[in-house]
C-alpha positions as CSV (number, residue, x, y, z in Angstrom):
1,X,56.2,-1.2,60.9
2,X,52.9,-2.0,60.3
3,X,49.7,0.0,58.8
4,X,48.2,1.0,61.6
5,X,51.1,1.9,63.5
6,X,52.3,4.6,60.5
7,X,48.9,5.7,60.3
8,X,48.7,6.1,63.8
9,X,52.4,8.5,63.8
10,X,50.9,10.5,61.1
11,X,48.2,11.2,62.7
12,X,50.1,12.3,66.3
13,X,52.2,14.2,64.3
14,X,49.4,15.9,62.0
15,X,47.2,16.3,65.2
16,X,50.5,18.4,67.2
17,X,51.1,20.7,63.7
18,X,47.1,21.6,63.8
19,X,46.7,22.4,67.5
20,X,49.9,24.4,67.6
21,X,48.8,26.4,64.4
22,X,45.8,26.8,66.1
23,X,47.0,28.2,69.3
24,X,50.4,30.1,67.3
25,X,49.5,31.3,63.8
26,X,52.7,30.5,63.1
27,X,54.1,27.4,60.6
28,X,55.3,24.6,62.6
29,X,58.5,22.8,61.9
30,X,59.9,19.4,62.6
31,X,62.7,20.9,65.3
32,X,59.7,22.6,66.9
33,X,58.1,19.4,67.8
34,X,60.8,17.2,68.0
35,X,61.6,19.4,71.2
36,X,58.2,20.5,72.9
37,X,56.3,17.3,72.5
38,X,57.2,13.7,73.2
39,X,56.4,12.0,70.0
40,X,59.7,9.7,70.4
41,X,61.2,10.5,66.8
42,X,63.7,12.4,65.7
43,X,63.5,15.6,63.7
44,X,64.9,13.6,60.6
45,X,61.7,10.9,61.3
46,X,59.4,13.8,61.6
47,X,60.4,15.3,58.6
48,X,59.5,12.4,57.0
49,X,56.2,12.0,58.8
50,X,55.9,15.6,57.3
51,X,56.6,14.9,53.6
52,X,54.2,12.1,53.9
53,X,51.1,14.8,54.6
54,X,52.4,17.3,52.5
55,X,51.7,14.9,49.6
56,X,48.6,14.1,50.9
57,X,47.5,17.3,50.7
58,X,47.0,17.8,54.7
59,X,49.6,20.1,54.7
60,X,51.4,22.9,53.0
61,X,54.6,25.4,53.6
62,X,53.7,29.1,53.1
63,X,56.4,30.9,51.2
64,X,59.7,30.2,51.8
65,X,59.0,28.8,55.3
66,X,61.0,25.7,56.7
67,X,57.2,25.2,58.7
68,X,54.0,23.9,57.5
69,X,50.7,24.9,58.1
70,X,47.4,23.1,57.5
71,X,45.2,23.1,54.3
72,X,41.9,22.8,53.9
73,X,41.6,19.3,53.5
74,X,43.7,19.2,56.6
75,X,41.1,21.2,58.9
76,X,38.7,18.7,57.3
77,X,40.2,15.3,58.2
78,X,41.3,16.8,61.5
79,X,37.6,17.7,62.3
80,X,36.2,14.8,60.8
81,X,38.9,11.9,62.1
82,X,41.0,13.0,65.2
83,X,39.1,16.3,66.9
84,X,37.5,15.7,70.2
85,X,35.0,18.5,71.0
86,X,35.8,20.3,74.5
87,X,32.8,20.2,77.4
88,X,30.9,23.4,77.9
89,X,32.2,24.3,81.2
90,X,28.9,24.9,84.4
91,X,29.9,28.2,84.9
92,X,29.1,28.8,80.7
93,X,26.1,26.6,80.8
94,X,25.1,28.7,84.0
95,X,26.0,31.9,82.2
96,X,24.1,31.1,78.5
97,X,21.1,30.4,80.7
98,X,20.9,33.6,82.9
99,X,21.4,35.7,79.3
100,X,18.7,33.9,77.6
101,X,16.1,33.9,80.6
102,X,16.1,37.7,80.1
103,X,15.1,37.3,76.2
104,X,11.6,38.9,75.2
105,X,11.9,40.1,71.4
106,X,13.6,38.9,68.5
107,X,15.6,42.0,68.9
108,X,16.7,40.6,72.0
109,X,17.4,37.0,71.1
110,X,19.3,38.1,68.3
111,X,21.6,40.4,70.6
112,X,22.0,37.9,73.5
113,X,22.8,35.5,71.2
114,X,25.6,37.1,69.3
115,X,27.0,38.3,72.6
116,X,26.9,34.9,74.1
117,X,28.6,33.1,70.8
118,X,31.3,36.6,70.5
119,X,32.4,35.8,73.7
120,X,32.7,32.5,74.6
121,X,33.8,31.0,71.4
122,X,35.7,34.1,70.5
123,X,34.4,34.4,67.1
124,X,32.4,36.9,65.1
125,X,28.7,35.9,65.7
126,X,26.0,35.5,63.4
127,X,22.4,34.7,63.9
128,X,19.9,34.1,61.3
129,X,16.1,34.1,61.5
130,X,13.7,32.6,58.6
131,X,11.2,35.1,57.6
132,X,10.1,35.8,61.1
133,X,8.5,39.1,62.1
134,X,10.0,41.2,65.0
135,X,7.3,40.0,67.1
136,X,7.3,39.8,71.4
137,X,7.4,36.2,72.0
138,X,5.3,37.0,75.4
139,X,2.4,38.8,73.0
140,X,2.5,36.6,70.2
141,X,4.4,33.2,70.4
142,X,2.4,31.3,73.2
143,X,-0.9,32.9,71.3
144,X,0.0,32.6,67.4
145,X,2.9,30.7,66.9
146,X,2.3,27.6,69.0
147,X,-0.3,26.9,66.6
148,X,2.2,24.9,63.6
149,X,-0.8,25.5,61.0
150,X,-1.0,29.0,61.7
151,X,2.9,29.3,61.9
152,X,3.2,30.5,58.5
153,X,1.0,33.8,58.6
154,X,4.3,35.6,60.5
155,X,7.0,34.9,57.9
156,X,7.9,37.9,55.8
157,X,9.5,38.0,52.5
158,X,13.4,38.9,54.1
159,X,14.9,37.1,56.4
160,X,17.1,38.8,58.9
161,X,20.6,38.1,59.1
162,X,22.4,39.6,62.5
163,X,26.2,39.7,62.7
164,X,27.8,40.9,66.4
165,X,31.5,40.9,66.9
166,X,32.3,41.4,63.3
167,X,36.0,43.5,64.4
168,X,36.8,40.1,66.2
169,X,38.3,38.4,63.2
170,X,40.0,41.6,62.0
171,X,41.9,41.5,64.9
172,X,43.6,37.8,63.6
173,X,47.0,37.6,61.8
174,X,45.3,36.4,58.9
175,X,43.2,39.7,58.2
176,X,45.6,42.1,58.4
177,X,46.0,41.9,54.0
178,X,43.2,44.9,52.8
179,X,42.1,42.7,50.0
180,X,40.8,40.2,53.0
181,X,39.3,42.7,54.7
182,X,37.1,44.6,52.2
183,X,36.1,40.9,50.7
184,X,35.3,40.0,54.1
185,X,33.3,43.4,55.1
186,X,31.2,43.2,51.5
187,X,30.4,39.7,52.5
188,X,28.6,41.1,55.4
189,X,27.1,43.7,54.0
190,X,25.5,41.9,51.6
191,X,24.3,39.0,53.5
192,X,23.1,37.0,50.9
193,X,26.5,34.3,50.8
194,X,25.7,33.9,54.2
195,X,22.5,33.5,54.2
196,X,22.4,30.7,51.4
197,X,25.0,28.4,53.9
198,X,22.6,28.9,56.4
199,X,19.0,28.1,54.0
200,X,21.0,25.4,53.3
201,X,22.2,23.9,56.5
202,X,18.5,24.2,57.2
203,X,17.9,20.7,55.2
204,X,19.6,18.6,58.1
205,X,20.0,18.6,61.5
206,X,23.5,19.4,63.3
207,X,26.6,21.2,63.3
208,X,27.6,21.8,59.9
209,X,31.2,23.5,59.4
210,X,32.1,24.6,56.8
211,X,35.6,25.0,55.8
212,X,37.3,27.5,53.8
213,X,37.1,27.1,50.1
214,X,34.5,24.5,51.7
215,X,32.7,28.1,51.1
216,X,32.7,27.9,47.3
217,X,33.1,31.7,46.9
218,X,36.5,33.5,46.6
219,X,35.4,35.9,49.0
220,X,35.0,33.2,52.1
221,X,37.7,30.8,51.0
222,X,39.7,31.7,54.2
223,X,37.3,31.7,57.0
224,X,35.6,28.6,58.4
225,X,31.9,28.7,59.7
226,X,30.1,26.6,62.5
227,X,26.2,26.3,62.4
228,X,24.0,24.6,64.1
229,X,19.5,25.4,63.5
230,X,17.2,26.6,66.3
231,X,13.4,25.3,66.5
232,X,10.2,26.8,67.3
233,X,8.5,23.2,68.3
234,X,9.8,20.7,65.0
235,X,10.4,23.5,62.8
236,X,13.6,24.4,62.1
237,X,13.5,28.5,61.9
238,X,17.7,30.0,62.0
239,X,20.1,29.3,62.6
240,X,23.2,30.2,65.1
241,X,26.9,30.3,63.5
242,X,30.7,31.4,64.6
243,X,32.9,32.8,61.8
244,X,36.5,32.9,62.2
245,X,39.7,31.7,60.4
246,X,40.2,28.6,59.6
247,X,42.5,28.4,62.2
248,X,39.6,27.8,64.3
249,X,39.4,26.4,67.6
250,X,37.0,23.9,66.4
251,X,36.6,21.6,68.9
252,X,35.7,24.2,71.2
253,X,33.4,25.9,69.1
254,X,31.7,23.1,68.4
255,X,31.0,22.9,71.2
256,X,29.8,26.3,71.9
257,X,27.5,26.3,68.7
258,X,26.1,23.1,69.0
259,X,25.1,23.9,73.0
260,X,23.9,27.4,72.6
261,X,21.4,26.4,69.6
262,X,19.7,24.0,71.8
263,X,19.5,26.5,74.7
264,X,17.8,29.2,72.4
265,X,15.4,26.2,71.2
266,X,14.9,25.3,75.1
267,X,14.1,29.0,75.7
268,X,11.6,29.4,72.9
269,X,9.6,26.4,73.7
270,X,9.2,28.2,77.9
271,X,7.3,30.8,76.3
């Protein structure tokens, strides 16, 4: 058989253990996809298929499990090489629209925002503004901020970091451990962890995700993050995120992230 043609197995069958760990939260075994999808290979050939990404490092077997589950540098070749992000739907576009005509403060942005990201890519929400005073757009933006030299004279020294749908992730199979949940709850009180992936995402334009132990720090080594910046004009000044496990839905959150950034940018520049 040549190259391609294994690569191309290993990639069905890598692609079939992902999306059903996705959708499941539960390890997915060779008899399990021998029978629900037609890969044409039996569950001795998938097993073998299996071993192959094991030792790649693409997947692992928690405990004493017969089924494997993805690793970190799973998520990350499956993002990077095989995921196809899912279409915003009209009735979402129409939806992210409506919410965001009825924005006047930061206050506001910030709370349509997280409610728009909570519920339509089912994550936790976070939004983060550089340095911005709670100003009215209507009072101040068209008059003040418009003005890119002048820009500057409404940044204070903290930014503000807004987090909406934080009980969300609690609810997932993979937060029910205590340890998780207090790292996970200090991380958001504290802000600052977060805040330095978003500074940082600032640099360059895009999604960024940010995977697991992608994270660096113990205490975010089991979520994943998606983040895209929002503008006033050519500046970037936030940035919009969804934080979930690592068992994200990533191609639809992409999705999500990457269109609701641009719509907040959209709305800023109408004022």
């Amino acid at each position: 058989m040549l190259d391609n043609e294994l690569n191309a197995r290993r990639d069905r069958i890598f692609d079939i253990i992902v999306r059903s760990y996705i959708d499941t939260a539960e390890p997915v075994g060779s008899r399990t996809i021998s029978k629900r999808h037609n890969v044409g290979l039996s569950s001795a050939s998938i097993r073998n298929v299996m071993a192959d990404l094991e030792d790649q490092g693409l997947i692992t077997h928690p405990h004493t499990s017969a089924g494997r589950i993805p690793t970190d540098k799973g998520y990350r070749y499956y993002v990077d090489r095989l995921m196809e992000p899912e279409e915003v739907t009209p009735k979402e576009k129409h939806w992210v629209h409506e919410e965001l005509s009825k924005v006047k403060t930061i206050e506001g942005l910030a709370e349509k925002v997280s409610k728009i990201i909570s519920e339509l890519a089912e994550s936790t929400a976070l939004l983060y503004i550089k340095n911005l005073k709670r100003v009215s757009f209507l009072t101040y933006l068209l008059e003040e901020l418009v003005e890119t030299e002048r820009l500057h004279d409404f940044f204070e020294e903290e930014a503000e970091l807004f987090v909406e749908g934080a009980s969300w992730i609690f609810e997932q199979p993979e937060f029910q451990d205590l340890q998780k949940i207090k790292s996970l709850l200090q991380a958001f009180d504290e802000k600052y962890n977060f805040l330095q992936i978003f500074v940082k995402d600032l640099e360059e334009e895009g999604v960024h995700i940010h995977i697991g132990s992608e994270n660096s720090l113990a205490k975010l080594d089991n979520i994943s993050l998606v983040v895209k910046d929002w503008y006033l004009g050519s500046t970037p000044i936030g940035g919009i995120a969804a934080l979930g496990p690592t068992r994200m839905r990533y191609s639809k959150v992409v999705a999500i992230v990457d269109f609701v950034a641009d719509s907040v940018t959209e709305t800023v520049k109408r004022f």
